[in-house]
VOLOVEX-339075 format. One record per residue (C-alpha): x, y, z; residue in three letters; residue number from 1. Coordinates in steps of 0.02 Angstrom, whole numbers, plus 50000, padded with zeros to 5 digits. Example, Ala and Ser with C-alpha at 12.3 -4.5 7.8 and 13.67 -1.06 7.14 Angstrom:
# VOLOVEX-339075
{x->50615, y->49775, z->50390, aa->ALA, i->1}
{x->50684, y->49947, z->50357, aa->SER, i->2}
# end
This chain:
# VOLOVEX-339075
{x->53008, y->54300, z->52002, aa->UNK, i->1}
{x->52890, y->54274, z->52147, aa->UNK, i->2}
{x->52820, y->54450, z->52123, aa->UNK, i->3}
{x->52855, y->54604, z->52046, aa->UNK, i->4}
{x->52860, y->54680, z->52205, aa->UNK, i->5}
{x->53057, y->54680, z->52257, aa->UNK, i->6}
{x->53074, y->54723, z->52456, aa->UNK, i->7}
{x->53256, y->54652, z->52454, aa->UNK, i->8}
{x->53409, y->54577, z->52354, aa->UNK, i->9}
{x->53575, y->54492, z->52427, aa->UNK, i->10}
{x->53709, y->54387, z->52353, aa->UNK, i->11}
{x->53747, y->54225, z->52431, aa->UNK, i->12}
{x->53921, y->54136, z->52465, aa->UNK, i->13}
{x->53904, y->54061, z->52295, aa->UNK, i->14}
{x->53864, y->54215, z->52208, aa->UNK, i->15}
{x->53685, y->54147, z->52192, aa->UNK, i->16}
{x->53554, y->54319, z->52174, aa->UNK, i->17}
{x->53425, y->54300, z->52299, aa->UNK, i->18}
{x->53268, y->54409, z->52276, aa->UNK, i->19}
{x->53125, y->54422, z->52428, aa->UNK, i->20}
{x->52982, y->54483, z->52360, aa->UNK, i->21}
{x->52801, y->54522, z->52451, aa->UNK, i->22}
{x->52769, y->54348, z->52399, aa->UNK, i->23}
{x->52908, y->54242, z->52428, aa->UNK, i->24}
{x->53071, y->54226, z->52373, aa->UNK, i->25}
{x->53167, y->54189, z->52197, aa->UNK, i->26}
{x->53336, y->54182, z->52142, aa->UNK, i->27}
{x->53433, y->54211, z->52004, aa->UNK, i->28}
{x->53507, y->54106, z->51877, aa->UNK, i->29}
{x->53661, y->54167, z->51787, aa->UNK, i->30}
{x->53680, y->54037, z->51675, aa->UNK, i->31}
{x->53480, y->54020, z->51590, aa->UNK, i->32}
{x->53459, y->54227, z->51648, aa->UNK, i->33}
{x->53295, y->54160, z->51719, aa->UNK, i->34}
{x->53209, y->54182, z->51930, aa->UNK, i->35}
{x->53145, y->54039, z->51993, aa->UNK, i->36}
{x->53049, y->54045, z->52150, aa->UNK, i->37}
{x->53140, y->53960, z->52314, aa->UNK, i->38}
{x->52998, y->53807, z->52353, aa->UNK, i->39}
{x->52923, y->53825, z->52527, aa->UNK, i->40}
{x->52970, y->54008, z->52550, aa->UNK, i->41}
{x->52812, y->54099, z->52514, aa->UNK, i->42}
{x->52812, y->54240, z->52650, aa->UNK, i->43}
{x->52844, y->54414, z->52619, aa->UNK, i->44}
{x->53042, y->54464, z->52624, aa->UNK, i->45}
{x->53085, y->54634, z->52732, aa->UNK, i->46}
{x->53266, y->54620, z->52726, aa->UNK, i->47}
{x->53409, y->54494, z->52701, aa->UNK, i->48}
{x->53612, y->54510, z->52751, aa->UNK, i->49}
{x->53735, y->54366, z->52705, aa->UNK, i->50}
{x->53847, y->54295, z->52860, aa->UNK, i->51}
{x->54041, y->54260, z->52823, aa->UNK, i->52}
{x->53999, y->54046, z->52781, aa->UNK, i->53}
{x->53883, y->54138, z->52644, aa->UNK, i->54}
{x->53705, y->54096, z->52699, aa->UNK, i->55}
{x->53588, y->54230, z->52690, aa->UNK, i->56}
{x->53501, y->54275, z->52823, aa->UNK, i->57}
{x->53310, y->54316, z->52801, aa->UNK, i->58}
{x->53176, y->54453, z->52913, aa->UNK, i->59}
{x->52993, y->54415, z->52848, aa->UNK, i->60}
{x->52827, y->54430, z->52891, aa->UNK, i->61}
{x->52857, y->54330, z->53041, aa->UNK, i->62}
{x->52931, y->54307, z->53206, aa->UNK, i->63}
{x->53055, y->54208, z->53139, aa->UNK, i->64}
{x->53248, y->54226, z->53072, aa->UNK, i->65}
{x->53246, y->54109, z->52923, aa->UNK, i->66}
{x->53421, y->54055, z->52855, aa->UNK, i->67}
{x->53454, y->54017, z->52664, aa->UNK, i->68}
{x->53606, y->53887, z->52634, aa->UNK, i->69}
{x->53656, y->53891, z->52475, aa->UNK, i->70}
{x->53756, y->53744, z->52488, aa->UNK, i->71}
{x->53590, y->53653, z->52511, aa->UNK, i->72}
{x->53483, y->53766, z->52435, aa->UNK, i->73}
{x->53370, y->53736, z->52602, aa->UNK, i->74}
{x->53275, y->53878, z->52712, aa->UNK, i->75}
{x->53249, y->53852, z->52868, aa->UNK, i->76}
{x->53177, y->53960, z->53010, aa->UNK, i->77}
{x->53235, y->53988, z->53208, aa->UNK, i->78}
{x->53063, y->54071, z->53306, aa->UNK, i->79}
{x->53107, y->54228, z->53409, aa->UNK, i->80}
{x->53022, y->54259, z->53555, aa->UNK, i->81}
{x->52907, y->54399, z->53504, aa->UNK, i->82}
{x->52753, y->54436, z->53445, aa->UNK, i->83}
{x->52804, y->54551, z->53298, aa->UNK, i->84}
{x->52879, y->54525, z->53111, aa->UNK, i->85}
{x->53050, y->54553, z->53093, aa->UNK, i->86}
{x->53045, y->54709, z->52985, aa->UNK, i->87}
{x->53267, y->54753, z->52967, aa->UNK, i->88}
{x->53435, y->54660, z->52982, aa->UNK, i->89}
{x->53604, y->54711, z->53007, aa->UNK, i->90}
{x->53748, y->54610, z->53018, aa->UNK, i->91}
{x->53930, y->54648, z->53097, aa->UNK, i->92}
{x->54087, y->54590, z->53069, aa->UNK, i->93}
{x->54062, y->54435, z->53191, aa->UNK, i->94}
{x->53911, y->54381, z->53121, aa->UNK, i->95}
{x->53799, y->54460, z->53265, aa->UNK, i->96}
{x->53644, y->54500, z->53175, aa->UNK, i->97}
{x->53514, y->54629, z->53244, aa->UNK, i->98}
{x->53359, y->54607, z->53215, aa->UNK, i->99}
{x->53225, y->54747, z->53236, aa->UNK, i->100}
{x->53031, y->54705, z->53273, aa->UNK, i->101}
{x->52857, y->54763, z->53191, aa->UNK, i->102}
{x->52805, y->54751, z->53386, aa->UNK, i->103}
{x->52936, y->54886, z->53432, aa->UNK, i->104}
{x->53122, y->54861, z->53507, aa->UNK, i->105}
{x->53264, y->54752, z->53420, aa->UNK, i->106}
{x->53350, y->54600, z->53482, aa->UNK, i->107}
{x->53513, y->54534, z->53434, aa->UNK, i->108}
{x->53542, y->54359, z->53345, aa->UNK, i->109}
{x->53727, y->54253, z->53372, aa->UNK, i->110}
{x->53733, y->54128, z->53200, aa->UNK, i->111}
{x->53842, y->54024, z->53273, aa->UNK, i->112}
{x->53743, y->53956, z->53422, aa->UNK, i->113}
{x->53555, y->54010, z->53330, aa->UNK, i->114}
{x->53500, y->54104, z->53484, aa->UNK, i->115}
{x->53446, y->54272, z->53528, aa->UNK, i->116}
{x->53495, y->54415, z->53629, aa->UNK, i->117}
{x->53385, y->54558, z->53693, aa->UNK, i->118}
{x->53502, y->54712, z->53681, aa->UNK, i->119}
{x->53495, y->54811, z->53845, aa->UNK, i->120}
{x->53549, y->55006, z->53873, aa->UNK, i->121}
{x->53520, y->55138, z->53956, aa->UNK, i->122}
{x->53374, y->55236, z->53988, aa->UNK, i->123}
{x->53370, y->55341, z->53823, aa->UNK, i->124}
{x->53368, y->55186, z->53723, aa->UNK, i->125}
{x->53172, y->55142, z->53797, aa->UNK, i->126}
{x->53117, y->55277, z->53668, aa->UNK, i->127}
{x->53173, y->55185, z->53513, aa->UNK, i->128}
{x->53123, y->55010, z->53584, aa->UNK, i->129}
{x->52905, y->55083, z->53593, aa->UNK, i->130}
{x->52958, y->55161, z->53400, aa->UNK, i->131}
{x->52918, y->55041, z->53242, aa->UNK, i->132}
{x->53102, y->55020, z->53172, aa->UNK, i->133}
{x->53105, y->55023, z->52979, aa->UNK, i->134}
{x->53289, y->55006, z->52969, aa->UNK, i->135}
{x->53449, y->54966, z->53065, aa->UNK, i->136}
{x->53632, y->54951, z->52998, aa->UNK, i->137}
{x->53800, y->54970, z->53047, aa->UNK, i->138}
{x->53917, y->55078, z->53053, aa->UNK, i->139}
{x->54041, y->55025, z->52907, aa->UNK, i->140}
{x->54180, y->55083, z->53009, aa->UNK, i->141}
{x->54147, y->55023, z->53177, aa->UNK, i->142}
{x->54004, y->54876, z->53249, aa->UNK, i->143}
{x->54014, y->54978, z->53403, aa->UNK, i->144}
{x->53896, y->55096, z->53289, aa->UNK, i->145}
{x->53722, y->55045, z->53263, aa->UNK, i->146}
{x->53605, y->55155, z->53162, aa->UNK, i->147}
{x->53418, y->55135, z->53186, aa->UNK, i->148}
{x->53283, y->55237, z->53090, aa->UNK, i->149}
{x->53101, y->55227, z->53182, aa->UNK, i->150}
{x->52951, y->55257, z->53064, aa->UNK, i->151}
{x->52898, y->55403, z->53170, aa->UNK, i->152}
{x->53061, y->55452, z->53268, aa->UNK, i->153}
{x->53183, y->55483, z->53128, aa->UNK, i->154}
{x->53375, y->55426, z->53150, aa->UNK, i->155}
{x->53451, y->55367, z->53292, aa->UNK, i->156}
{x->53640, y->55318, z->53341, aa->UNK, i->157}
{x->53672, y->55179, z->53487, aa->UNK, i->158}
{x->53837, y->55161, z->53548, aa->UNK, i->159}
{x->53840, y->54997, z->53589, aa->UNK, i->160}
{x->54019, y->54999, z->53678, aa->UNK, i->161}
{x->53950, y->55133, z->53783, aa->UNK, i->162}
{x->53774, y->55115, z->53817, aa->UNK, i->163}
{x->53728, y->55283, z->53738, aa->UNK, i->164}
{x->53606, y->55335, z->53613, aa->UNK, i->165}
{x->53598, y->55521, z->53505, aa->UNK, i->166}
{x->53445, y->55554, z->53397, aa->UNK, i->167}
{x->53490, y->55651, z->53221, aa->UNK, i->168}
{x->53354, y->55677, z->53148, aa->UNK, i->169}
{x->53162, y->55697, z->53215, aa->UNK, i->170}
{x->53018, y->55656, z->53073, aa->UNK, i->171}
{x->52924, y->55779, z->53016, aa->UNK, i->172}
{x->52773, y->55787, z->53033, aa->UNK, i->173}
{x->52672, y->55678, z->52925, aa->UNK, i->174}
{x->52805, y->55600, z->52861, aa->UNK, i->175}
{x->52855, y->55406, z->52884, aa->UNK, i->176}
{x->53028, y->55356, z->52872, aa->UNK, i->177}
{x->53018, y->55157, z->52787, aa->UNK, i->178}
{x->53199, y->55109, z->52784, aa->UNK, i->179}
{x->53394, y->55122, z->52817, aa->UNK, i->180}
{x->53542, y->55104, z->52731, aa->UNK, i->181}
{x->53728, y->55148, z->52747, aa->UNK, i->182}
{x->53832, y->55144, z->52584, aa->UNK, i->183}
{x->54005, y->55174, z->52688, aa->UNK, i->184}
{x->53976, y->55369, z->52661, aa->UNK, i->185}
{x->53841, y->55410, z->52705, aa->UNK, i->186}
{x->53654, y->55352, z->52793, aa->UNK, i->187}
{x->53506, y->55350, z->52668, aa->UNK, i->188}
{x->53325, y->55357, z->52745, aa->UNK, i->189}
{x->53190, y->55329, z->52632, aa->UNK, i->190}
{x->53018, y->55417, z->52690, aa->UNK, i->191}
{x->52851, y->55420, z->52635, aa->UNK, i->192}
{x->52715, y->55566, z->52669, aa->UNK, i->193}
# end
């Protein structure tokens, strides 16, 4: 394992275990129940989501969406146009990813054509775009649903069919929020104080 220090795990189209650590990232071998460490990926892993062709899709201490094919084993990286680390990832049922920013805002990313997408709304929505995001996911039921958790902010719902935006939950005080995650039940927001 690249480091002890686990920031994410996903499963790739071959049922590969890839592990992103603060130091790179590792995967699994089912067969010698050994890590070894992906050469050439040494950067610290945020998050990772798998696309429908199985490639897993990586946010890390960069401004840059790097893509693991497991069919070649290969990472390589698409630059966004930003100054910030991509710090969460959420994927719908399309294979739209969005991709939220250490600079503040999120964009979106098509996999098919390996471009981005700045996501535009209405006026509500400038509040989460100055906010550090920590964590964005989808609604399970709906990619019309996207849930965003700012580090200061708390929990916010866009509507991205509509344009609208509802915040559920304001931070308290001294408290950080540091992720997101939606098990198809319910949203769980990991904080820090």
């Amino acid at each position: 394992l690249s480091s002890s220090d686990v920031r994410a795990v996903e499963e790739d189209g071959l049922g590969n275990i890839l592990i992103g650590t603060s130091e790179g990232l590792s995967v699994y071998d089912y067969s010698s129940g050994s890590f070894s460490r992906i050469s050439g990926f040494d950067r610290m892993v945020n998050a990772m989501v798998t696309d429908s062709r199985g490639r897993v899709w990586i946010a890390a201490d960069a401004p840059v969406i790097f893509c693991h094919d497991p069919s070649t084993g290969k990472c390589s990286g698409v630059p966004m146009n930003s100054d910030g680390a991509i710090i969460g990832l959420a994927i719908d049922s399309s294979d739209r990813i969005c991709l939220s920013s250490s600079a503040g805002g999120f964009c979106s990313f098509n996999t098919s054509t390996s471009s981005f997408d700045e996501f535009l709304l209405a006026d509500p929505f400038l509040k989460i775009n100055e906010e550090q995001i920590v964590g964005i996911c989808y609604d399970s039921r709906s990619d019309d649903i996207l849930y965003i958790a700012g580090k200061k902010f708390g929990l916010w719902e866009v509507n991205l069919r509509k344009g609208t935006v509802h915040q559920f939950y304001r931070m308290p005080k001294d408290v950080d929020a540091t992720g997101l995650v939606e098990d198809g039940q319910y949203l769980w927001m990991p904080m820090t104080s």
